[in-house]
C-alpha positions as CSV (number, residue, x, y, z in Angstrom):
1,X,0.0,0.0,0.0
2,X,2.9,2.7,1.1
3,X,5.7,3.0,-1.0
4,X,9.2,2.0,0.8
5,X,11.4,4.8,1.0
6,X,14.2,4.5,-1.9
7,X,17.6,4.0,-1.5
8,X,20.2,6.0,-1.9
9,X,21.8,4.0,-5.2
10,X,18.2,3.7,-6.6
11,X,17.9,7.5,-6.1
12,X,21.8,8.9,-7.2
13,X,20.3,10.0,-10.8
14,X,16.8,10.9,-10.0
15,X,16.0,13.6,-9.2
16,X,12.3,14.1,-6.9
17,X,10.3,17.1,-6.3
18,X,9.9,18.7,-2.8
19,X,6.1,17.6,-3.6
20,X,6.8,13.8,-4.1
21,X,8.7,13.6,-1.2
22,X,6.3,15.3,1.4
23,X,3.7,12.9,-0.1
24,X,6.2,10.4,1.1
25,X,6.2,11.1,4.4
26,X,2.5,12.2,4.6
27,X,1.7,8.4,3.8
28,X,4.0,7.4,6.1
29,X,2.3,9.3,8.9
30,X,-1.6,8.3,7.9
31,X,-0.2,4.1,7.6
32,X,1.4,5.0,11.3
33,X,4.8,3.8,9.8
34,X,5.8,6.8,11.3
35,X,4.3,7.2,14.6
36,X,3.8,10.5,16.8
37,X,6.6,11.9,18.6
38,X,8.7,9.7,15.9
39,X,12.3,11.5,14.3
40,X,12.7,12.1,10.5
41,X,15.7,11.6,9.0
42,X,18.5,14.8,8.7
43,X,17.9,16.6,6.2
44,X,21.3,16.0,4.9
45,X,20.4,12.4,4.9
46,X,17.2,12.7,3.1
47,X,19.2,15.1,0.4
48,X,21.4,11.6,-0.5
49,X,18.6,9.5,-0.1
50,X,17.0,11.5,-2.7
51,X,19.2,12.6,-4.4
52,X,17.8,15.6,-3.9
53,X,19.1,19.4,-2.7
54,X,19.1,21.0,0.7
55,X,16.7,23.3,-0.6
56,X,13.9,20.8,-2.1
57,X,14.4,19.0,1.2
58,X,13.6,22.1,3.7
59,X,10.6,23.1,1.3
60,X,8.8,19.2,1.8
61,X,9.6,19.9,5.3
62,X,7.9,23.2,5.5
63,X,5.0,21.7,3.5
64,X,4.0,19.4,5.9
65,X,4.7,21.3,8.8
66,X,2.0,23.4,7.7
67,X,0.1,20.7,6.8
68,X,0.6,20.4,11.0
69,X,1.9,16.5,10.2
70,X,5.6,17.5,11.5
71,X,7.0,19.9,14.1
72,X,10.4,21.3,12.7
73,X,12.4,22.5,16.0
74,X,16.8,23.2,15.8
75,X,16.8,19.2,16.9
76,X,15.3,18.1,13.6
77,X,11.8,17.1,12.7
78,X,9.1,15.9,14.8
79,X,6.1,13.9,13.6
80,X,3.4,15.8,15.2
81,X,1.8,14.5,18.7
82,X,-0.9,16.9,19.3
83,X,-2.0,16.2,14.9
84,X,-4.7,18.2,14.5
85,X,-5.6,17.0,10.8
86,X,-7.5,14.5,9.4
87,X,-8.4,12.6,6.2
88,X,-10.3,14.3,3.2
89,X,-13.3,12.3,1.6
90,X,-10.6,11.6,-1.3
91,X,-7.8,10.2,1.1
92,X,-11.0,8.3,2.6
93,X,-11.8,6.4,-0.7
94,X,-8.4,6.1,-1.4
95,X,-7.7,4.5,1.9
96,X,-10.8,2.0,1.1
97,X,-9.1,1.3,-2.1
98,X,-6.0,0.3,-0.8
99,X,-6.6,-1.1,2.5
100,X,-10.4,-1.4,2.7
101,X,-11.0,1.0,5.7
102,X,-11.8,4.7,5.8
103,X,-9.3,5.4,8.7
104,X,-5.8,6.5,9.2
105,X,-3.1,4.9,11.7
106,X,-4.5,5.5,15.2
107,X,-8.1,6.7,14.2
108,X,-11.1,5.0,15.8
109,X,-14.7,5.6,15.1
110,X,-17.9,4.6,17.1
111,X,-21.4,4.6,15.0
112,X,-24.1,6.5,16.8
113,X,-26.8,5.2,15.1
114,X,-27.7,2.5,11.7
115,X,-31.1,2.8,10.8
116,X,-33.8,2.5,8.1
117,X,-35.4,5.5,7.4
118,X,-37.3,8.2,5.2
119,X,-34.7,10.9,3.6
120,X,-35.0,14.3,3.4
121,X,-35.7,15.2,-0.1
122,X,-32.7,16.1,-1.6
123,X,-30.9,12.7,-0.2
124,X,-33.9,10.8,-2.0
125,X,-33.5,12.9,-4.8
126,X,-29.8,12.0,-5.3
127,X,-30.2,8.2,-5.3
128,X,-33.1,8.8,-7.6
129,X,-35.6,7.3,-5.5
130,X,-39.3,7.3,-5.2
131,X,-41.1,9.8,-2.1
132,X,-41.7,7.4,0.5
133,X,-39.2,5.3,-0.1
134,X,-36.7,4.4,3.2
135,X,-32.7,3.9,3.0
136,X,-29.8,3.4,5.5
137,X,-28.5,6.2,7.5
138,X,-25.3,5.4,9.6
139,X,-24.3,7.9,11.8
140,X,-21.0,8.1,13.2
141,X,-18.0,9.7,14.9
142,X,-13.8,9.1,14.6
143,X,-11.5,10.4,16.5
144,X,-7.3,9.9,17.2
145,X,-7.4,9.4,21.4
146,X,-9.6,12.0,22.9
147,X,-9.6,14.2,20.0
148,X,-12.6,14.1,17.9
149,X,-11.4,14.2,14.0
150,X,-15.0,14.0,12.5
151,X,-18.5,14.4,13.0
152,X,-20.8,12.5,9.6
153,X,-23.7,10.6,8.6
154,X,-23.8,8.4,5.3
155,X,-26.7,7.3,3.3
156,X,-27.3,4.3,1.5
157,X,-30.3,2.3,-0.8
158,X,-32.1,0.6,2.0
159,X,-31.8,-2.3,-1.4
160,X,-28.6,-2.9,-0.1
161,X,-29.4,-4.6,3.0
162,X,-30.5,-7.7,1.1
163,X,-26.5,-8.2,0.2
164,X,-25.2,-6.0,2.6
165,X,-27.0,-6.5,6.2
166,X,-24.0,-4.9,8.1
167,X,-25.1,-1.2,7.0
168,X,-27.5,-1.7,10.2
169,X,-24.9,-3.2,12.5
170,X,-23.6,-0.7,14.8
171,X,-20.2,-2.9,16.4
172,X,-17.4,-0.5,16.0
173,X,-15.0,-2.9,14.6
174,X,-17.1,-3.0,11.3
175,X,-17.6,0.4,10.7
176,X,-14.6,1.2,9.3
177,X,-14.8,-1.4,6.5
178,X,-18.3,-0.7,5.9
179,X,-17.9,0.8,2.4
180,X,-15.5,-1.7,1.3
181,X,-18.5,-4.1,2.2
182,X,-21.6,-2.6,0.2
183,X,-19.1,-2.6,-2.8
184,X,-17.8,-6.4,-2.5
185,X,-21.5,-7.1,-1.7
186,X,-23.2,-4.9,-5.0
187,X,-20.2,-5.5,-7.1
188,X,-20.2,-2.0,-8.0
189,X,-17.3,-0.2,-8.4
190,X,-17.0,3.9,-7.7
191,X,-15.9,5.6,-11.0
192,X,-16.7,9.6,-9.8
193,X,-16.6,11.0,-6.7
194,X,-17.5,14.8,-5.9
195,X,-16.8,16.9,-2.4
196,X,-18.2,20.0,-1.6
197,X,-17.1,22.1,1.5
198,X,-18.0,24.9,3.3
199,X,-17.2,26.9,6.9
200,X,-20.3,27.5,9.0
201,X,-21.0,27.4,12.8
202,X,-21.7,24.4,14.9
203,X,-25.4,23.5,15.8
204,X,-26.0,21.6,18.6
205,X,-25.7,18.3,17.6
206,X,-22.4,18.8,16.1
207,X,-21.3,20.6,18.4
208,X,-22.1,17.1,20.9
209,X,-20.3,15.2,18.9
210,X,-16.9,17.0,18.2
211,X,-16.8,18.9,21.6
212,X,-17.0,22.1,21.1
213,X,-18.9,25.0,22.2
214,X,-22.4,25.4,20.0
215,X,-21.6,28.2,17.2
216,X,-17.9,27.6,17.2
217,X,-16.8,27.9,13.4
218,X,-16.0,24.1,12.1
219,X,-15.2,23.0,8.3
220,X,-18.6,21.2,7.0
221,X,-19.1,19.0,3.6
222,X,-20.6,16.5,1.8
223,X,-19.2,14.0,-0.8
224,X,-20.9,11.5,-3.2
225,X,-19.3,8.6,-4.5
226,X,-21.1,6.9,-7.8
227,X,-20.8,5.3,-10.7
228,X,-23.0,4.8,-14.5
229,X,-26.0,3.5,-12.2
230,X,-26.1,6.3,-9.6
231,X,-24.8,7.5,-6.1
232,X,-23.4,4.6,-3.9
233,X,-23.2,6.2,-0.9
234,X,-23.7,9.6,0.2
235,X,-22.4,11.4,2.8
236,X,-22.1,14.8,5.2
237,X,-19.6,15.6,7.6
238,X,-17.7,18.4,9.5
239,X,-14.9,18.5,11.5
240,X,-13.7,20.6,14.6
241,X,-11.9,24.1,13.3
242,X,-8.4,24.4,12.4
243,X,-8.3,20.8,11.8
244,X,-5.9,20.9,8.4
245,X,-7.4,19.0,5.4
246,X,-6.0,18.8,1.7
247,X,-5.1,16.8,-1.3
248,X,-3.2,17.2,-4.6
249,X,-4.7,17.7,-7.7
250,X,-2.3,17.8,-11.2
251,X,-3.6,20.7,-13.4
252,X,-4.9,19.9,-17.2
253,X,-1.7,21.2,-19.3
C-alpha cells in the first residue's frame, strides 16, 4: 500500500520534487509507519537519499509542517503528537481502495446510530428514489485518542441490506470497512466522486459530537461517490476548526 522509502543508489540519478517527497512522508504518517513523537531523517540524509538538494528537502519539510503533520524545531523534525488534521473524503476512498477501511493509523470511530429511514428530499432525490421510499443512514464519529477528527452521517439504498445487512450493525470494529463491504456485496465499483465544502457554525448536535462549544466555526461538507448506475453512498460531515485538510490535484496542461 505505502511505497518503501528508496535508496540512496536507486535514487543517485533521480532527481524528486519537494512535492513527491512530502507525499512520502505524509503516507507514512496516515499508515502510522511513522508514529507521533517519531524522528525524520536529517535533512542531509534525506538530500542523499534522494538525491535531492538542501533546498527541495527544507521546502517538503515546510509543507508538511503546515500541513501540521511534522514539528520542525533546531533538533530536527518531529512527527506531530498533538495532529490536529484529518483525512479528506478523497484520502478516505483512497484508503478503502488500498486497505479497505476509511481510517488513518490510530483513528477509531464509534457509529451512533444504523437505521432504516425516510430521507430528506434532496438525499432521495440523489439516489433517484421514489417519495416514501426508506434507505440506510449510519451515523458516526472518529477520533485519534480524545480528539474528535469528524462528525458525519452516510446514506445508503435501503436495497442494499439484502447483500449487505451490516449497513445496520452498529459494532465498531465494522464500521470502518463498511464501504468496502456494500461494494464487494453490490459489485459495483465507484468511478466519480464529488466533495463539496463549506465553513459555517456548529449546531448543537455537532457541536455534541466533536466537543465544542455550539456556534464555534467548524469545516462542514458533503461527498458522493457513484458510478454509471447512480450515487453509492452519500455522505455529510464536519470536523472541529483548524483541523488541516487537503489533497493534490495535477492541473490539465
Amino acid at each position: 500500500m505505502i511505497s518503501e522509502l528508496p535508496g540512496s543508489t536507486a535514487m543517485a540519478d533521480e532527481q524528486r520534487t519537494f512535492s513527491e517527497i512530502a507525499s512520502h512522508y505524509r503516507e507514512e504518517i496516515l499508515s502510522g509507519a511513522l508514529e507521533p513523537g517519531s524522528t525524520l531523517p536529517l535533512p542531509e540524509e534525506q538530500c542523499e537519499t534522494w538525491g535531492v538538494s538542501l533546498t527541495t528537502i527544507n521546502r517538503a519539510l515546510q509543507a508538511l509542517a503546515v500541513e501540521q503533520y511534522i514539528r520542525v524545531t533546531p533538533r530536527g523534525a518531529f512527527v506531530a503528537d498533538d495532529q490536529q488534521w484529518t483525512l479528506t473524503p478523497r484520502d478516505r476512498l483512497t484508503w478503502i481502495q488500498q486497505a479497505g477501511t476509511f481510517l488513518a493509523a490510530g483513528e477509531t470511530s464509534i457509529v451512533l446510530a444504523a437505521e432504516l429511514t425516510r430521507p430528506p428530499l434532496y438525499v432521495a432525490e440523489l439516489f433517484d428514489l421514489d417519495e416514501g421510499t426508506q434507505v440506510v443512514r449510519r451515523e458516526w464519529v472518529a477520533g485519534r485518542g480524545s480528539t474528535r477528527t469528524a462528525y458525519a452521517v452516510t446514506w445508503y439504498p435501503a436495497t442494499y441490506l439484502a447483500v449487505a445487512p451490516e449497513l445496520l450493525n452498529t459494532a465498531p470494529g465494522l464500521n470502518h470497512t463498511i464501504t468496502n463491504k456494500v461494494l464487494e456485496a453490490t459489485k459495483r465499483t465507484i468511478t466519480h466522486a464529488r466533495d463539496d465544502m463549506h465553513a459555517r457554525n456548529a449546531n448543537a448536535r455537532e457541536a455534541n459530537h466533536l466537543g465544542v462549544p455550539v456556534g464555534s466555526t467548524i469545516m462542514a461538507g458533503a461527498h458522493r461517490w457513484s458510478d454509471e448506475d447512480g450515487v453509492i453512498e452519500y455522505g455529510e460531515w464536519c470536523l472541529p476548526k483548524l483541523f488541516t485538510i487537503g489533497y493534490e490535484y495535477r492541473p490539465t496542461p
